[in-house]
Every structure is written in C-alpha cells, then in structure tokens.
N, C-alpha and C positions, 0 to 999 in steps of 0.2 A: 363511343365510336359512331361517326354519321354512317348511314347509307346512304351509297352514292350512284345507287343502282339507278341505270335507265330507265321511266317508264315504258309501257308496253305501248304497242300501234292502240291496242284498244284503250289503256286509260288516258292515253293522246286523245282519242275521237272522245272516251266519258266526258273529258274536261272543257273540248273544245266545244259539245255538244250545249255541256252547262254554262259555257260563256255565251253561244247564242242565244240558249232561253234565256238568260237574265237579257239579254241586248233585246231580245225579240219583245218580252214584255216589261221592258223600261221598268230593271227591276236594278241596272245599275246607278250606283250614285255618279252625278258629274263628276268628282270627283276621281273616281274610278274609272271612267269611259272610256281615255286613251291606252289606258295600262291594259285594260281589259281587250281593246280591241288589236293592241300591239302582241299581245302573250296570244291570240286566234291568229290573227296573222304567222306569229313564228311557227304554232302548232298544224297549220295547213301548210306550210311550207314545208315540214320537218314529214306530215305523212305522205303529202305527195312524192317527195323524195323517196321514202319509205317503198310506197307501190311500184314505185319506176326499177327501185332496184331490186324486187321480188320478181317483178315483170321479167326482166332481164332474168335473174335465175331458172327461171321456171322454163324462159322460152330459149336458153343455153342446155338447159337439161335434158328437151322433147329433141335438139338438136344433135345431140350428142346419144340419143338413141335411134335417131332415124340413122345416123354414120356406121353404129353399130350393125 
C-alpha cells in the first residue's frame, strides 16, 4: 500500500530550501537543472497558496470574534 499522504508546509519549505542550496552552489547536474528548478517553482506556488489561505482563516476567525 503507497502513501499518499500530503507533505506538510514545512517538508514543502525542507525540500524547496534544498533545491536552492544545490541551485545556490552549482551542486545541480545540467541535467537535472530544469526539473529541479520546475519542482521549486511548483513548491512556491503550492506554499504561497498555502499562507494566503491560513491568512484568510485566521483573519475570518479574529472577525468573527470582534462580531461576537
């Protein structure tokens, strides 16, 4: 049976963090360069979305206590 459990926000930023350092000290192969810089792009898109919709909960929550 796979897992097919979501990463979390945080092993998002672990992974995306370690595709910068490889990127940062030209630790990627050519070969690898696009995939690598393609899989950071998805992983920054996926936690900004991520923050925007906690954004949103959080300042849904404060507003629904000030109503209280």
């Amino acid at each position: 049976m796979s897992d097919t459990t979501e990463p979390t926000y945080e092993q998002k930023v672990e992974k995306l963090d370690e595709i910068l350092t490889k990127l940062d000290n030209s630790e990627t192969p050519i070969d690898k360069l696009a995939e690598d810089v393609k899989e950071g792009t998805r992983l920054i898109r996926e936690l900004d979305k991520k923050l925007k919709q906690v954004e949103t909960e959080v300042l849904d929550a404060f507003k629904e206590l000030e109503s209280d």
